[in-house]
Backbone of each chain as ProteinMPNN parsed JSONL, in Angstrom:
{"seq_chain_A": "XXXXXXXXXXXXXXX", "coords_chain_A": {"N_chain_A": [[113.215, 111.801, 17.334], [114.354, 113.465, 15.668], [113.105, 116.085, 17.18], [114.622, 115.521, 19.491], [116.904, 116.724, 18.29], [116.783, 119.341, 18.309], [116.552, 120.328, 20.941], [117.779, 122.354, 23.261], [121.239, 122.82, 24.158], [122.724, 122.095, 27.722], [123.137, 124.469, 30.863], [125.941, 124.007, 32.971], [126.714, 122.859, 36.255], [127.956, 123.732, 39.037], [128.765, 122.346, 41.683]], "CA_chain_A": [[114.663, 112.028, 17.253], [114.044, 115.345, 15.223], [112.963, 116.797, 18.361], [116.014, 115.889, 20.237], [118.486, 117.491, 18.055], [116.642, 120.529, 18.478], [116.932, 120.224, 22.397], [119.044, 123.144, 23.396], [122.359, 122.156, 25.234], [122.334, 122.411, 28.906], [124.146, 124.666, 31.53], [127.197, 123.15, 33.638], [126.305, 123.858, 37.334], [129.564, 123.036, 39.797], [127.936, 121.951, 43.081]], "C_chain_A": [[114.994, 113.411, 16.677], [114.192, 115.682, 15.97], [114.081, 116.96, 19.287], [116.792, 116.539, 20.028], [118.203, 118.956, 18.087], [116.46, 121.531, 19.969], [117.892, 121.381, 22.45], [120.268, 122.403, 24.18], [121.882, 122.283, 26.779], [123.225, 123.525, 29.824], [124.951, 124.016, 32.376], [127.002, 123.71, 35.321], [127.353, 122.856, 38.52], [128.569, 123.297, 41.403], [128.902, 121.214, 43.83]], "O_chain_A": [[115.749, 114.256, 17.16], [115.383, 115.905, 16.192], [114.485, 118.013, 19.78], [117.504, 117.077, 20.875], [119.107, 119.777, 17.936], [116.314, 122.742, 20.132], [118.83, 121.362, 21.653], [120.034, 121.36, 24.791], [120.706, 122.559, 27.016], [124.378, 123.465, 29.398], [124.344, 122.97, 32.607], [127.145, 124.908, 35.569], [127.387, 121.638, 38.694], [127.948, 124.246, 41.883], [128.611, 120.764, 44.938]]}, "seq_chain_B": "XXXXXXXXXXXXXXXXXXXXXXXXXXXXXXXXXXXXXXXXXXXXXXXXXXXXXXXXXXXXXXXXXXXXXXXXXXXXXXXXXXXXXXXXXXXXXXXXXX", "coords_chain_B": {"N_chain_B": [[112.748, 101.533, 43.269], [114.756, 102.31, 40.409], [114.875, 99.428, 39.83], [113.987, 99.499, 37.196], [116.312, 99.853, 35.954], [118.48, 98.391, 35.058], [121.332, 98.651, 35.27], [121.879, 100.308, 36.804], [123.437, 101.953, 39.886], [123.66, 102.448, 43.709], [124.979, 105.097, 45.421], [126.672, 106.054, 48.02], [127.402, 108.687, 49.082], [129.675, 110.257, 51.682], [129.926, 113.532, 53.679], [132.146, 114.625, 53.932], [133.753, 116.394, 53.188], [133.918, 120.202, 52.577], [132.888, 120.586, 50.672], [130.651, 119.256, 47.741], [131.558, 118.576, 45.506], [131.757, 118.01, 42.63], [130.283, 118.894, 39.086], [127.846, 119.527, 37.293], [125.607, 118.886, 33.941], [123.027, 119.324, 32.129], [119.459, 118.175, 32.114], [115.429, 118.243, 32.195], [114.331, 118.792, 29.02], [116.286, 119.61, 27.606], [119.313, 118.814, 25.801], [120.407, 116.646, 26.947], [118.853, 114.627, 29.029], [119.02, 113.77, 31.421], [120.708, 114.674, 34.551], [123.936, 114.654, 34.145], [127.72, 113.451, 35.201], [129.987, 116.113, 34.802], [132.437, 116.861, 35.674], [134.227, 115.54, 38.42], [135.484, 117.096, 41.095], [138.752, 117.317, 42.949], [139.847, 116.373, 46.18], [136.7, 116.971, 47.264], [133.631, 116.189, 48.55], [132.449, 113.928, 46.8], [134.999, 112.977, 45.402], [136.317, 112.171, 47.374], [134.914, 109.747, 48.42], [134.946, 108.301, 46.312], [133.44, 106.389, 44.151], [131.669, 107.66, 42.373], [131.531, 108.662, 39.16], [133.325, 110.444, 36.531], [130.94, 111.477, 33.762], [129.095, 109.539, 34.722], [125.181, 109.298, 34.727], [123.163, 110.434, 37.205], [120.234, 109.2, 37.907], [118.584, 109.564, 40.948], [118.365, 111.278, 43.836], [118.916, 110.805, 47.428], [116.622, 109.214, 46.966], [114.811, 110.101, 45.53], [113.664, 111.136, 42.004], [114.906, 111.951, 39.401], [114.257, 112.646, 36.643], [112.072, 114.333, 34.389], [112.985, 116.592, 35.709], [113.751, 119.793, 35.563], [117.217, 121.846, 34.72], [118.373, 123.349, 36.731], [116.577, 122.666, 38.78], [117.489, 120.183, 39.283], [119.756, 120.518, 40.252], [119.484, 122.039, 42.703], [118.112, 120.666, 44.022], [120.445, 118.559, 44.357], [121.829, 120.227, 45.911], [120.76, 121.427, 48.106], [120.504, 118.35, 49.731], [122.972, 118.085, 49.564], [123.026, 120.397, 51.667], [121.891, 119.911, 53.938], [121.543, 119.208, 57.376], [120.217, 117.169, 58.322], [121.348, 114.227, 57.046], [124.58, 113.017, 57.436], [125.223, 112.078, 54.729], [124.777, 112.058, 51.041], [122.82, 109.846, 49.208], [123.349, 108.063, 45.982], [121.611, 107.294, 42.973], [123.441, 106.229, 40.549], [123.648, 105.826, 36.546], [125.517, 104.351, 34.309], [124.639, 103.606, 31.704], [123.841, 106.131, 29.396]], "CA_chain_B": [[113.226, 102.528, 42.772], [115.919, 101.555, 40.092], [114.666, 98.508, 39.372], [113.994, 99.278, 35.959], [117.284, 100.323, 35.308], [119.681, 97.618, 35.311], [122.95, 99.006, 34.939], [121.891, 101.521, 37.95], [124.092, 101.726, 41.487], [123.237, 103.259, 44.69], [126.548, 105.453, 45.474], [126.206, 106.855, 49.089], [128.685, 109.907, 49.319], [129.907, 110.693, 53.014], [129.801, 114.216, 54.056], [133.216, 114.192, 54.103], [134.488, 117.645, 52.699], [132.622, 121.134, 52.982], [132.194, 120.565, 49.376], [130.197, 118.187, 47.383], [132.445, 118.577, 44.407], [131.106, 117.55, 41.193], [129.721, 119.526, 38.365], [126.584, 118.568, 36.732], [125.034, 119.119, 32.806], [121.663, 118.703, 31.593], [118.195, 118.452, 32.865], [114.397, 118.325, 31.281], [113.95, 119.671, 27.808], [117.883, 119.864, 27.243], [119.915, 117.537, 24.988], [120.947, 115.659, 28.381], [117.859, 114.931, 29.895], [118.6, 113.449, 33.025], [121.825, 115.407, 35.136], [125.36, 113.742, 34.18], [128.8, 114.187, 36.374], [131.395, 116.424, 34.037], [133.668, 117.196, 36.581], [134.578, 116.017, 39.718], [136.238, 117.935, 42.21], [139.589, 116.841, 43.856], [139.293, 116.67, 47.769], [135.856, 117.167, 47.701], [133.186, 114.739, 49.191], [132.529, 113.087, 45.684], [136.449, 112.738, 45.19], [136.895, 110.911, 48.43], [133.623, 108.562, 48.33], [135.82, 107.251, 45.267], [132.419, 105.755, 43.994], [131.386, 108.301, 41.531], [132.49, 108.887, 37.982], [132.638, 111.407, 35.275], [129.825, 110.353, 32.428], [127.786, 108.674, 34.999], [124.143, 109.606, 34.913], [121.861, 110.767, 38.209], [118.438, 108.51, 38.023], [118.017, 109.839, 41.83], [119.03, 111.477, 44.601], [118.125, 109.969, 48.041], [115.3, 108.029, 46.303], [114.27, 111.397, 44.519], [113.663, 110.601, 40.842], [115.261, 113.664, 38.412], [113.065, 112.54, 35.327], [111.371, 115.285, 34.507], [113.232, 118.451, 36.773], [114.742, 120.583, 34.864], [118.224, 121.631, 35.465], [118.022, 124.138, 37.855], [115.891, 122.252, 39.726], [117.767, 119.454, 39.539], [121.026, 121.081, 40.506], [118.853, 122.532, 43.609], [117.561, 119.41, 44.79], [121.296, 118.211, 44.862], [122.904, 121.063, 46.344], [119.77, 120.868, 49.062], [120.874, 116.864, 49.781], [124.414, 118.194, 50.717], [123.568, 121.185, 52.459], [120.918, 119.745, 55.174], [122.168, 118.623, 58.416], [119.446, 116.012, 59.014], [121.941, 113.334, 57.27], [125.386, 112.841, 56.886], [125.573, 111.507, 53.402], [124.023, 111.605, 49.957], [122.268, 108.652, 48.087], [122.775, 108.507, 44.136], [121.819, 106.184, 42.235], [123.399, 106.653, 39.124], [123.523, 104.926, 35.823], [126.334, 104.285, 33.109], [123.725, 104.23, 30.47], [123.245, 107.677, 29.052]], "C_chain_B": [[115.036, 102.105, 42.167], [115.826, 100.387, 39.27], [114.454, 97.687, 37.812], [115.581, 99.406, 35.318], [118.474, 99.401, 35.577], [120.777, 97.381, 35.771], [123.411, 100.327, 36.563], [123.034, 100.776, 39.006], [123.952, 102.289, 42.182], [125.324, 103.443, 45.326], [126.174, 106.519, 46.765], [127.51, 107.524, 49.632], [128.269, 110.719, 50.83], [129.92, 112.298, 52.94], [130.895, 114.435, 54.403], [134.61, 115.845, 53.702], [133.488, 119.169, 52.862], [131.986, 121.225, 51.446], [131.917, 119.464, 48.648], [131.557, 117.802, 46.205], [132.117, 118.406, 43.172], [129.946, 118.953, 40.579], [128.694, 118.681, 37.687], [126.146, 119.274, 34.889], [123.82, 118.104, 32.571], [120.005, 118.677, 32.281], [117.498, 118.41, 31.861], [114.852, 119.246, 30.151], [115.647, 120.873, 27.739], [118.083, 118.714, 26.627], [120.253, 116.45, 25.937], [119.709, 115.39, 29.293], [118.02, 114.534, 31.198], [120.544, 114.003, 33.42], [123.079, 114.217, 34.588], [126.576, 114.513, 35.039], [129.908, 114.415, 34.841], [132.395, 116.491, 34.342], [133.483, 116.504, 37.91], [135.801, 116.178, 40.764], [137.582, 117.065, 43.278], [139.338, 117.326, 45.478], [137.995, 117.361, 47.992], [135.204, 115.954, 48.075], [132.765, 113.526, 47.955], [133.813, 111.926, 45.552], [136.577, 112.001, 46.42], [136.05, 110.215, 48.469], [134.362, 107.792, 47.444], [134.742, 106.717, 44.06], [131.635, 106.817, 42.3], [132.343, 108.601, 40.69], [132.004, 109.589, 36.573], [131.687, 110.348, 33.939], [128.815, 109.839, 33.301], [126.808, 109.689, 34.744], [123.63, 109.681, 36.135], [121.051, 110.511, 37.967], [117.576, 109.58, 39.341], [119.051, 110.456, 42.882], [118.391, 111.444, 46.101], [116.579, 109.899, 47.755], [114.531, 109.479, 45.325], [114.731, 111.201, 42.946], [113.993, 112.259, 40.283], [114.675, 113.639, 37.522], [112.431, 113.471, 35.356], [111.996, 116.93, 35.076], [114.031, 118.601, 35.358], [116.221, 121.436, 35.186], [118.658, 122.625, 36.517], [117.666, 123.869, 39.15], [116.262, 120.94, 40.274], [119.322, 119.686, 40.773], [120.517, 121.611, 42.039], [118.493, 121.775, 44.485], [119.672, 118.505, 45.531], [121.88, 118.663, 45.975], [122.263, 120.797, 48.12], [120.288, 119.38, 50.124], [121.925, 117.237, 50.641], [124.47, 119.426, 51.773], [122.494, 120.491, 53.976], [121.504, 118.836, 55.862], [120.927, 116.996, 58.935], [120.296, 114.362, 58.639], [123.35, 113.177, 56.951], [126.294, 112.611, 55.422], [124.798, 111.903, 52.217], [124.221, 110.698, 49.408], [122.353, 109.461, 46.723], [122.474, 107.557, 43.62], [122.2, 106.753, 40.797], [123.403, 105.476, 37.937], [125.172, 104.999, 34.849], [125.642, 104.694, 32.07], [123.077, 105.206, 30.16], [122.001, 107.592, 27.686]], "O_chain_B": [[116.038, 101.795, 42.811], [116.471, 100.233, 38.233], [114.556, 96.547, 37.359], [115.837, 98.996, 34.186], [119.378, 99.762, 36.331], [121.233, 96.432, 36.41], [124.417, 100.842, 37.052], [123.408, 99.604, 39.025], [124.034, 103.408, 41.674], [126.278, 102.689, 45.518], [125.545, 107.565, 46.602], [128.377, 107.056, 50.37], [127.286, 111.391, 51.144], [129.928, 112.549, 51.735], [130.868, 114.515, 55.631], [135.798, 116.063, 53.939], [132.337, 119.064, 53.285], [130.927, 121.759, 51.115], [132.745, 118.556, 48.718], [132.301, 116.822, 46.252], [132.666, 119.365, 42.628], [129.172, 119.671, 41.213], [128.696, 117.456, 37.557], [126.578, 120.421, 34.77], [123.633, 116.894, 32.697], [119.754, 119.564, 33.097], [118.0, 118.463, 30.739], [115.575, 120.232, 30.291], [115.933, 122.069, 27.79], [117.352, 117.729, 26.735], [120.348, 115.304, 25.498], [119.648, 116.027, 30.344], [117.24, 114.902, 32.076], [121.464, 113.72, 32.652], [122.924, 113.004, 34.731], [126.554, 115.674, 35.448], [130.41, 113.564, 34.107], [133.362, 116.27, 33.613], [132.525, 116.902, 38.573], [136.754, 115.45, 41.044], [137.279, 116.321, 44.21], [138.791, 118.359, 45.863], [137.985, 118.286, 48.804], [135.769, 114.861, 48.041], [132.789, 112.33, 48.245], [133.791, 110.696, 45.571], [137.137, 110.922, 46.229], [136.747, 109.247, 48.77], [134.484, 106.596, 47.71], [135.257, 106.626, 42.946], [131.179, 106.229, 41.319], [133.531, 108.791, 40.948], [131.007, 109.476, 35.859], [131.747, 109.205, 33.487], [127.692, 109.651, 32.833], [127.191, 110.841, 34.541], [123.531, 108.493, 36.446], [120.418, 111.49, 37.571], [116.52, 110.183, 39.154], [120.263, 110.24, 42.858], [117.311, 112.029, 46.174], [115.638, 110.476, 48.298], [113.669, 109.333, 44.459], [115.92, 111.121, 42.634], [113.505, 113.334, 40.63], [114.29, 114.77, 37.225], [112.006, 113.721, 36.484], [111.527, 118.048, 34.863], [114.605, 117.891, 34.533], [116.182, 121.704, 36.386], [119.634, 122.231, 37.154], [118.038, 124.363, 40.214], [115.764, 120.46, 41.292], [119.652, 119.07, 41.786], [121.509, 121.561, 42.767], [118.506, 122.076, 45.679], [119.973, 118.105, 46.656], [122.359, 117.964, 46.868], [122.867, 120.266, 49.051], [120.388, 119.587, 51.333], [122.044, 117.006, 51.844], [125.415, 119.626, 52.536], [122.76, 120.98, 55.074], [121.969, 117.809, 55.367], [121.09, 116.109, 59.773], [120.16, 113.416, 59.415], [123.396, 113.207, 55.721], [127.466, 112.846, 55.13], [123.694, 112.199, 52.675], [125.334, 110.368, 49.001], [121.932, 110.551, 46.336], [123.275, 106.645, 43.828], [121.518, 107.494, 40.089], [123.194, 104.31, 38.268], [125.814, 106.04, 34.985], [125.795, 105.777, 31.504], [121.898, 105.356, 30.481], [121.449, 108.619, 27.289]]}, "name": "protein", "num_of_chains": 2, "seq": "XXXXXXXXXXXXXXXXXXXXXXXXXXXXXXXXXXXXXXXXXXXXXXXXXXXXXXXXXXXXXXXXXXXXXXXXXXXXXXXXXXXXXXXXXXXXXXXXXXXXXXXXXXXXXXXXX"}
Protein backbone atom coordinates (compact mmCIF):
# COMPACT_ATOMS: atom_id res chain seq x y z
CA UNK A 1 0.00 0.00 0.00
CA UNK A 2 3.22 2.19 0.58
CA UNK A 3 4.03 1.52 -2.88
CA UNK A 4 0.79 2.67 -4.23
CA UNK A 5 0.78 6.05 -2.82
CA UNK A 6 3.96 6.53 -4.40
CA UNK A 7 2.43 5.53 -7.89
CA UNK A 8 2.64 8.67 -9.92
CA UNK A 9 -0.82 9.96 -11.21
CA UNK A 10 -1.69 9.15 -14.69
CA UNK A 11 -2.18 11.22 -17.97
CA UNK A 12 -5.89 11.92 -19.30
CA UNK A 13 -5.86 10.77 -22.99
CA UNK A 14 -9.36 11.97 -24.91
CA UNK A 15 -9.90 9.24 -27.54
CA UNK B 1 -12.65 -13.73 -19.88
CA UNK B 2 -14.38 -11.70 -17.01
CA UNK B 3 -15.34 -14.36 -15.18
CA UNK B 4 -13.39 -13.47 -12.33
CA UNK B 5 -14.77 -10.25 -12.11
CA UNK B 6 -18.23 -10.23 -11.04
CA UNK B 7 -19.45 -6.88 -11.21
CA UNK B 8 -17.90 -6.83 -14.96
CA UNK B 9 -20.29 -6.02 -18.29
CA UNK B 10 -19.59 -6.50 -21.84
CA UNK B 11 -20.63 -2.90 -23.38
CA UNK B 12 -20.50 -3.19 -27.26
CA UNK B 13 -20.23 0.49 -28.63
CA UNK B 14 -21.61 0.92 -32.33
CA UNK B 15 -19.48 2.81 -34.65
CA UNK B 16 -21.86 5.26 -34.66
CA UNK B 17 -20.03 8.75 -34.69
CA UNK B 18 -16.50 9.55 -36.31
CA UNK B 19 -15.56 9.81 -32.77
CA UNK B 20 -15.20 7.36 -30.03
CA UNK B 21 -15.63 10.02 -27.42
CA UNK B 22 -14.48 9.23 -24.07
CA UNK B 23 -11.40 10.22 -22.23
CA UNK B 24 -9.41 7.75 -20.39
CA UNK B 25 -6.86 8.00 -16.99
CA UNK B 26 -4.47 5.61 -15.74
CA UNK B 27 -2.61 2.60 -16.85
CA UNK B 28 0.37 0.17 -15.37
CA UNK B 29 2.57 1.61 -12.69
CA UNK B 30 0.15 4.73 -12.21
CA UNK B 31 -2.15 5.31 -9.22
CA UNK B 32 -5.08 3.98 -11.61
CA UNK B 33 -3.88 0.88 -12.75
CA UNK B 34 -6.27 -0.34 -15.06
CA UNK B 35 -7.79 2.70 -17.73
CA UNK B 36 -11.06 4.45 -16.18
CA UNK B 37 -13.76 6.66 -18.34
CA UNK B 38 -13.38 10.58 -17.03
CA UNK B 39 -15.16 12.06 -19.65
CA UNK B 40 -17.47 11.15 -22.08
CA UNK B 41 -18.04 12.93 -25.11
CA UNK B 42 -21.55 14.24 -26.17
CA UNK B 43 -22.58 12.90 -29.72
CA UNK B 44 -19.86 10.74 -29.88
CA UNK B 45 -20.07 6.87 -30.34
CA UNK B 46 -19.72 6.25 -26.47
CA UNK B 47 -22.51 9.00 -25.85
CA UNK B 48 -24.96 7.32 -28.12
CA UNK B 49 -24.25 3.47 -27.15
CA UNK B 50 -25.76 5.03 -23.80
CA UNK B 51 -24.05 1.94 -22.08
CA UNK B 52 -20.94 3.45 -20.80
CA UNK B 53 -20.29 5.55 -17.75
CA UNK B 54 -17.94 7.96 -16.22
CA UNK B 55 -15.89 5.99 -13.21
CA UNK B 56 -16.34 2.77 -14.95
CA UNK B 57 -13.19 0.75 -15.27
CA UNK B 58 -11.79 -1.03 -18.78
CA UNK B 59 -10.88 -4.90 -17.76
CA UNK B 60 -10.80 -5.35 -21.79
CA UNK B 61 -11.19 -4.29 -24.97
CA UNK B 62 -12.56 -6.80 -27.57
CA UNK B 63 -11.41 -9.64 -25.24
CA UNK B 64 -7.95 -7.77 -24.91
CA UNK B 65 -7.01 -7.77 -21.21
CA UNK B 66 -5.37 -4.02 -20.14
CA UNK B 67 -3.73 -5.53 -16.88
CA UNK B 68 -0.50 -4.80 -17.20
CA UNK B 69 -0.31 -2.02 -20.50
CA UNK B 70 0.61 0.93 -19.55
CA UNK B 71 -1.25 3.97 -20.48
CA UNK B 72 -0.13 4.80 -23.65
CA UNK B 73 -0.45 1.56 -24.67
CA UNK B 74 -3.56 1.19 -23.40
CA UNK B 75 -4.99 4.34 -24.89
CA UNK B 76 -3.42 2.88 -28.33
CA UNK B 77 -4.95 -0.35 -28.22
CA UNK B 78 -8.34 1.58 -27.79
CA UNK B 79 -7.97 4.17 -30.25
CA UNK B 80 -6.72 1.07 -32.71
CA UNK B 81 -10.35 -0.87 -31.81
CA UNK B 82 -12.17 2.31 -33.16
CA UNK B 83 -10.09 3.15 -35.93
CA UNK B 84 -10.00 -0.40 -37.90
CA UNK B 85 -12.54 -1.05 -40.45
CA UNK B 86 -12.58 -4.85 -40.01
CA UNK B 87 -15.58 -4.29 -37.35
CA UNK B 88 -18.17 -2.00 -36.77
CA UNK B 89 -18.19 -1.81 -33.04
CA UNK B 90 -16.08 -1.98 -29.92
CA UNK B 91 -16.30 -4.65 -27.07
CA UNK B 92 -15.62 -3.34 -23.36
CA UNK B 93 -15.97 -5.02 -20.72
CA UNK B 94 -15.85 -2.77 -18.02
CA UNK B 95 -16.14 -2.92 -14.30
CA UNK B 96 -17.73 -0.59 -11.53
CA UNK B 97 -15.22 -1.83 -9.10
CA UNK B 98 -12.18 0.39 -9.12
Amino acid sequence: REKRLTLPPSEITLL
Amino acid sequence: PGLLEPTSTLVRVAKSASTLGIAIEGGANTRQPLPRIVTIQRGGSAHNCGQLKVGQVILEVNGVPLRGREHRDAAQLIAEAFKTKERDHVDFLVTEFN
